[in-house]
C-alpha positions in Angstrom: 116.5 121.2 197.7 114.1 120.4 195.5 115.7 120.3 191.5 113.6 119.1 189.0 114.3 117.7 185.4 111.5 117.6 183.2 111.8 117.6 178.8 110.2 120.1 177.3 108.7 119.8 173.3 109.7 122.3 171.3 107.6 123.3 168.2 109.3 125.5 165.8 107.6 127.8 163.5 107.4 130.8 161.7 105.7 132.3 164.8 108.5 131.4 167.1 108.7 128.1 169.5 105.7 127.0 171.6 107.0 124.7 174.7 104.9 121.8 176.2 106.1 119.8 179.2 104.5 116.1 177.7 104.5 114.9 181.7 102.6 118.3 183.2 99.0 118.9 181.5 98.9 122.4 180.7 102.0 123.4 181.5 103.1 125.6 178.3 105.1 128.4 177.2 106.4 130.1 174.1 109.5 132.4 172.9 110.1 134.7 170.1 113.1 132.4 169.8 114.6 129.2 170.8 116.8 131.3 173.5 114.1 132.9 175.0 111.6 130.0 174.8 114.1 128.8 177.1 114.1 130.7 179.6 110.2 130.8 179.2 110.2 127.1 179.8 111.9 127.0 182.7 109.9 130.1 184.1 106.9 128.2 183.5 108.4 124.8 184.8 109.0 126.4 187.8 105.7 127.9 188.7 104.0 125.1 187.8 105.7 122.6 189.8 106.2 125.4 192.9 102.3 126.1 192.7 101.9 122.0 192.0 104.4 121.7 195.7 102.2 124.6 197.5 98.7 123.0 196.7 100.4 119.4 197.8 99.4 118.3 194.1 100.9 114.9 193.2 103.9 115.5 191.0 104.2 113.1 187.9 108.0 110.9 187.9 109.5 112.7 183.9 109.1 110.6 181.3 112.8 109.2 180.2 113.3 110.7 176.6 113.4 107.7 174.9 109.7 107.2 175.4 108.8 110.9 174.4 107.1 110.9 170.9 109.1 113.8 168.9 107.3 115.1 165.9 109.8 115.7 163.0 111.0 119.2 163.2 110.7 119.8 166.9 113.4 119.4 169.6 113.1 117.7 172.9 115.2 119.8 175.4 115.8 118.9 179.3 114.6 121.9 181.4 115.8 122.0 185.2 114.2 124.3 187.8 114.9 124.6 191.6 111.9 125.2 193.5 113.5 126.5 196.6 115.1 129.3 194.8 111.7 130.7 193.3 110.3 130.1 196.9 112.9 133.2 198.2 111.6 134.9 195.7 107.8 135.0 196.3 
């Protein structure tokens, strides 16, 4: 069962909140909120790393958070996704 924890940046602004996963290049989101970036994040979490498991990609080992960089004003949130439960869905 693969479950996978990953931190996600979240940038706060007067737009909403924009979502970056420091450990997965290109892997971003954003929400009209922090609830629904959220949700966002873990939607894009999840196809990333399902798409990343499908190709046979290598998977980057998260980054602990105490070696995240956190720009003042943004929020570093733990995202968790199960693979095998977006795979039943596709």
């Amino acid at each position: 069962m693969p479950m996978y924890k990953y931190y996600g940046l979240f940038s706060h602004d007067e737009d909403g909140v924009s979502v970056s996963f420091p450990d997965l290049k290109g892997c971003l989101t954003c929400g009209d909120d922090l609830k629904e970036a959220i949700e966002m994040a873990q939607d894009a979490l999840g196809g990333y790393l399902l798409v990343s498991e499908m190709d046979n990609d290598d998977i980057p080992a998260p980054s602990p958070a105490k070696t995240i960089q956190v720009p003042e004003g943004n929020s570093l949130i733990l995202v968790e996704v199960n693979t095998d439960n977006l795979r039943e869905a596709v």
